[in-house]
N, C-alpha and C positions, 0 to 999 in steps of 0.2 A: 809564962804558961807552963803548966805540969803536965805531964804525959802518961798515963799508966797504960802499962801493956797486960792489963787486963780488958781495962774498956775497948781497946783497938783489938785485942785478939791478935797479936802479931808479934814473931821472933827478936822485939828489937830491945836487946836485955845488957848491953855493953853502956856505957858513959858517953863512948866516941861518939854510938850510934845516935845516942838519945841527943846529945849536944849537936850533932849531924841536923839532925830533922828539927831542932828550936830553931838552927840557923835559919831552914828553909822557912820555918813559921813565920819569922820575924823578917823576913828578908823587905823591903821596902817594894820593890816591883815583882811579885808572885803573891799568887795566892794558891791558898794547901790545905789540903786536908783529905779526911775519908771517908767516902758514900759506902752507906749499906742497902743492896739491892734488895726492892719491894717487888711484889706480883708484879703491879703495873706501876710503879713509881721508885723513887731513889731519895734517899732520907741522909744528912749531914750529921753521922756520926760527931765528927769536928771540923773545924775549918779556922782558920786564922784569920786576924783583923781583917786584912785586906779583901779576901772573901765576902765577909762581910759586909764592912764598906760599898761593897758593889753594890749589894742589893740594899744598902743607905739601912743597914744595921749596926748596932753596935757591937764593940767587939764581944765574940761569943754567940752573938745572936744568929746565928745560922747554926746552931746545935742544935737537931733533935728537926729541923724543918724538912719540908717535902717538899719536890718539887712543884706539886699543883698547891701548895700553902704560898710558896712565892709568886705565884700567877703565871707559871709558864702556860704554855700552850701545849695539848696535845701534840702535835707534832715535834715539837720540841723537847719533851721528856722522852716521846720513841726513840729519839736520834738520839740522845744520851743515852738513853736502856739499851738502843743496840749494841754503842762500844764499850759499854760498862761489862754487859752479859756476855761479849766475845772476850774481853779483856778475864774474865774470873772464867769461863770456860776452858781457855787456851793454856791460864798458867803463864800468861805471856807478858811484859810488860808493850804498853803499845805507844807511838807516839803520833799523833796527827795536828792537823791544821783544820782550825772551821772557822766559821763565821758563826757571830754571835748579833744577838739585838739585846741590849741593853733594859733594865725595866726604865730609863729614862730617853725611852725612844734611839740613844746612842748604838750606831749598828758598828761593830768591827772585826778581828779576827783576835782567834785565842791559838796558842800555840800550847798542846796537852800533852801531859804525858802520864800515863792510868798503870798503875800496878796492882795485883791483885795479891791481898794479904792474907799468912796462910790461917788456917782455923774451919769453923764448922759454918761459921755465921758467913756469905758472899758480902764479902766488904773490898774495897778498892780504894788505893792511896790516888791521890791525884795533888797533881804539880802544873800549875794555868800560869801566861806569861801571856802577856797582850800585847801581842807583834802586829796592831794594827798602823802605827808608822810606817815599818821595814813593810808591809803590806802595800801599803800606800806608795811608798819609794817606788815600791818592785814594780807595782802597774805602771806607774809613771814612766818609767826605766821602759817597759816595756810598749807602752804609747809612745815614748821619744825615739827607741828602737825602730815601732812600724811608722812614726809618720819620716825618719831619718830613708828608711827604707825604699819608702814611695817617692821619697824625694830624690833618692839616686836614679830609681828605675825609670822615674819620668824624665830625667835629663841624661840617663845614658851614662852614668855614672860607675865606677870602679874603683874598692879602696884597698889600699896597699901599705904595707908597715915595713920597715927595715931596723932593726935591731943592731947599732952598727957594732959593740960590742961582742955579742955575741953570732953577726955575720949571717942572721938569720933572715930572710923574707917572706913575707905574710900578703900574699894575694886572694883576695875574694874570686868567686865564682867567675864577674866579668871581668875582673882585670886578665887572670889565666886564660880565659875565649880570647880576649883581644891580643895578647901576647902568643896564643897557639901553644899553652898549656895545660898537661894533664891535670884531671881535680886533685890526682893524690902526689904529685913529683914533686919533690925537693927543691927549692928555691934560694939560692944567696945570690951577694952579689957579683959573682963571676961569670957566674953562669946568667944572668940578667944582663949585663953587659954585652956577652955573644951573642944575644937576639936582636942588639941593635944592627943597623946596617953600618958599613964601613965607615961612609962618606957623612954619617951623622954621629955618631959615638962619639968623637972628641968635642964636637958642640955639648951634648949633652953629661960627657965628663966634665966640661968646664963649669958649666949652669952648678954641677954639685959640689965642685970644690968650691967655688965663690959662696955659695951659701954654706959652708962648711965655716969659714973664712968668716962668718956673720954678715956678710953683706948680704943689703936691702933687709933686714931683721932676719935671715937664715929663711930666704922662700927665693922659690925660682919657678919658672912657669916656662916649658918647652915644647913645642911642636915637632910629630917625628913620626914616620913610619913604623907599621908593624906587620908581621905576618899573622893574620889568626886562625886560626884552628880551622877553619871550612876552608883554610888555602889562599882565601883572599888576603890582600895586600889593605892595610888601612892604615887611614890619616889619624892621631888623635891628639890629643892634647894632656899634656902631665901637669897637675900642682901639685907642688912639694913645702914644705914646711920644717923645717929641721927645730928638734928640741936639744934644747942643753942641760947640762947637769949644772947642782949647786958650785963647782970648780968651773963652769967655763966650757967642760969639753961636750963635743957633740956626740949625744945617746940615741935618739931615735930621728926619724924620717918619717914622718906621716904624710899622706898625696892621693891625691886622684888621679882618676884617667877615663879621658872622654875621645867616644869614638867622634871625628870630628871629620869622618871620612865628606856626607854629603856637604858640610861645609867648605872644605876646600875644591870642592867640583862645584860647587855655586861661585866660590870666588875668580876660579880658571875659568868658568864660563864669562863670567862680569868681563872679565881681561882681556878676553877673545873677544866680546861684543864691541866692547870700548874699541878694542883694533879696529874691529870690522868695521864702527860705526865712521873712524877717523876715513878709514879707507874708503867708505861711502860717499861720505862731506865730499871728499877730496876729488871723488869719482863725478859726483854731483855737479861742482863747483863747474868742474872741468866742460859737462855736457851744456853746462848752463851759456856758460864763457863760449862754447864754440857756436851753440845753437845762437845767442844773440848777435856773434860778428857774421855765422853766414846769411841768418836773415836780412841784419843792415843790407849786407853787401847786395843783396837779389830784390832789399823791399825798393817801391816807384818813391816813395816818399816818407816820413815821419808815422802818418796814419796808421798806411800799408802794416809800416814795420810794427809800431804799437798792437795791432791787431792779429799778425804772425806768431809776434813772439809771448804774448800773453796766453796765445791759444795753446803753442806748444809747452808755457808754463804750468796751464792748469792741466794739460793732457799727466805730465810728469808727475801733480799735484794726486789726482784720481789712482797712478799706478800706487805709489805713496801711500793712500788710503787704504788701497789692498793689502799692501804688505804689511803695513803696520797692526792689520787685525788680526795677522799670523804672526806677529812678532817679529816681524821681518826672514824668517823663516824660507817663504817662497809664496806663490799663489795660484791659485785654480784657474786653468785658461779662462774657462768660463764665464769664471767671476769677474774675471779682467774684461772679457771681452763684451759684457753687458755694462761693467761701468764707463767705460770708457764709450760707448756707443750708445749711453742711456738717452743723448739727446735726439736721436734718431730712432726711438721707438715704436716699432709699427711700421715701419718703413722699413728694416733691416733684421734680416732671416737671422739665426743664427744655430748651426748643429755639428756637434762634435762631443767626443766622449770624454773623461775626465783625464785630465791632463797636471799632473804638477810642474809647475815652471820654479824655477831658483830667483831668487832675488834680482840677478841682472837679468836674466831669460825674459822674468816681468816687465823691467826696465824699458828694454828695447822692443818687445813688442805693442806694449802700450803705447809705444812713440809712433810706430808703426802702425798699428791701427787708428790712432789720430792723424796720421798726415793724410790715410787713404779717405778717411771720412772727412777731413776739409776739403781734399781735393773733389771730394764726390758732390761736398755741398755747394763748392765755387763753379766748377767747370761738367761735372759730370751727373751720375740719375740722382744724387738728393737734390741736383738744384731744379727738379724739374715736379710737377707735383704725384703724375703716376712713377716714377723712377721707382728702383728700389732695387737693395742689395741683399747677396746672400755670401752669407761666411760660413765655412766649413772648414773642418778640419778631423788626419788624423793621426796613429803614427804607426808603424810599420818598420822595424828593425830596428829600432831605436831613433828610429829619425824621423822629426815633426813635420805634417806637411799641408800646410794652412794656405786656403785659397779664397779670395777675393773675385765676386762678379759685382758686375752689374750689370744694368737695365731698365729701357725704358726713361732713358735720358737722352741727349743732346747726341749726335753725331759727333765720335770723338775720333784724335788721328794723334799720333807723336810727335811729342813739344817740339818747336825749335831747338830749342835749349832742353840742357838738364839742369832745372830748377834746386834751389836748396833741398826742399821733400824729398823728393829722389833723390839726391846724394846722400839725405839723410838716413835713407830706409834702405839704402845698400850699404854704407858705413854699416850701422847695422846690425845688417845680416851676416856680412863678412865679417867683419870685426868681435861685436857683442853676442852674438850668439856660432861664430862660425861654421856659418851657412853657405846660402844661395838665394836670392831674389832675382826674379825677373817679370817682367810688364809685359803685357799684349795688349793693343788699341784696335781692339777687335771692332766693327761698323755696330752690334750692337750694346756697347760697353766697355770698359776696359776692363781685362781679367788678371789678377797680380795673382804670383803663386812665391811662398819663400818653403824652403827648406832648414832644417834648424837640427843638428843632435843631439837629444838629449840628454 
């Protein structure tokens, strides 16, 4: 292709120059040439094959054409006339990035750069490279970026670099929070080191030489304290990854960091439970084992006893039920004192204000108000059919004070004996909740009062 610097109106009169611009002509991935600007349109001085090509002419064939002769679209020739017009105004060479649509529907990005050539006639050199790949890359790059992103923040994530080389470390925004440093402070590894605590630092020195060492493929994975930034103390977790060079040696350290604080307070609670629960069995076992030898001992017969200790089983059963819909946690006097006495419905008052009792506190009064209500159903006013009891309760310096009436039952007086129940329900009080019980067989009732602190 021949060039005369007459037809282009432009300075370029050297060999270098001219052999310069064939190059660009001919280059295989650009397309070049020079618009001369119309009123309302831009006309292709010249343009090189590839140019052409695009709009599926032959070489040459975009000489002398306009941009509404190709079928652009008004909107499309303004947005050229604008950078064409600022481009010859300014004297400037310019370079931007656009999007383009193809006349074969194909849409992508041109990467431009417009000169304006000197002379009388507004003409403009232009040099187009069609960076719609590296476009494509970039979004990609930059979707892999936000959903990498979202992925860390949803799991509480932190990433960190170590350059061992050059001794440098590279913390993101959460890893410095979790570690309790500033966004702009200087980071290696010596100073990383001193924020561990005493009694763990040589565990997690070791984790980094072994993977230095290549073992397990150069990855190690540690649990460890930290101080962060608001002062509090956290739990978290590191993965690490060590890269090596083409020789062998180790270059980089790539890792996470996860606050794993509520994880480790779900696991010490697991711990605690599992104790408590052993200790419970254990506690269980025991009430179970005593309750059945003192029954034997006091039941008349096989029956008798069958019928005792079934009773004081499901009484145990029902406290159980309550506690377990609090998780074992503790239970509402209340709630105890209605299930536990659900079978005497209507028959038995019950008033007192809201009360939390603790796990065993429930224990024993639920054993307690089961021995008062069999005894009330065998000998005293449930077993009569006007009878009828009233429970109250309440508490007063800290100290629970729950009383038992009745009435309108049988004319009662003090056992010969003290029966299992009773020894049961002073055990107890003295023991289980480190109280006070005592009985009155008053001519209209019997009136039990315990005291409990709670």
């Amino acid at each position: 292709m021949t060039f005369s610097d007459d037809a282009l109106h432009n300075p370029w009169t050297d060999a270098g120059a001219a052999a310069l611009l064939k190059a660009v002509f001919e280059a295989a991935d650009v397309m070049a040439g020079v618009f001369e600007l119309l009123d309302d349109d831009y006309r292709y001085v010249i343009a090189n094959r590839n140019a052409a090509a695009f709009y599926g002419l032959p070489p040459e064939g975009l000489n002398g054409r306009c941009g509404r002769e190709l079928g652009l679209s008004e909107a499309q020739i303004a947005q050229r006339m604008s950078t064409l017009r600022r481009c010859w105004k300014s004297g400037e060479t310019l370079t931007r990035e656009y999007e383009f649509t193809g006349p074969d529907g194909r849409r992508g990005w041109f990467l431009g750069t417009f000169s304006p050539l000197a002379g009388r006639t507004p003409r403009v050199s232009f040099v187009l490279i069609d960076v719609t790949a590296r476009r494509a890359a970039q979004e990609e790059a930059e979707r892999q970026g936000a959903r990498l992103q979202l992925a860390l923040s949803a799991a509480g994530l932190g990433l960190w670099e170590y350059d061992i080389r050059a001794d440098a470390v590279t913390w993101d925004a959460r890893t410095r929070e979790l570690f309790g440093v500033e966004p702009d402070a200087a980071i290696d590894f010596a100073s990383y080191m001193a924020r561990l605590r005493p009694d763990e630092a040589p565990m997690m020195r070791a984790a980094y030489q072994a993977a230095l060492r290549g073992e397990n493929g150069g990855r190690y994975s540690v649990e460890h304290r930290t101080r962060a930034r608001d002062g509090s103390e956290r739990w978290v977790r590191s993965w690490a990854q060590v890269l090596f060079g083409a020789d062998g040696q180790a270059t980089h350290v790539l890792g996470t960091i996860q606050d794993i604080s509520e994880e480790v307070a779900a696991r010490e609670r697991q711990a605690l439970m599992v104790a408590e629960l052993n200790h419970r069995v254990k506690n269980n076992l025991a009430t179970v084992q005593s309750m059945a030898a003192q029954t034997a001992r006091g039941a008349r017969d096989l029956a008798s006893f069958k019928a005792d200790f079934e009773g004081r089983l499901v009484a145990l059963a029902r406290t159980h039920d309550v506690l377990t819909q609090n998780a074992w946690t503790g239970a509402e006097l209340s709630v105890l004192a209605a299930r536990e006495l659900e079978a005497f419905r209507g028959r038995v008052g019950v008033e007192g204000g809201a009360v939390q009792l603790t796990a065993g506190q429930a224990q024993a009064i639920g054993l307690i108000l089961h021995e008062l209500a069999t005894n009330a159903a065998k000998y005293g006013a449930l077993s009569r059919p006007a009878g009828r009891v009233e429970v109250s309760w309440g508490v007063a310096g800290g100290v629970l004070r729950l009383t038992w009436r009745e009435a309108g039952g049988p004319a009662v007086s003090a056992p010969a004996r003290t029966g299992f129940g009773t020894r049961l329900m002073q055990k107890l009080a003295r023991g289980d909740l480190r109280g006070a019980a005592r009985a009155e067989w008053a001519a209209d009732g019997l009136r039990f009062e315990l005291e409990a602190p709670l």
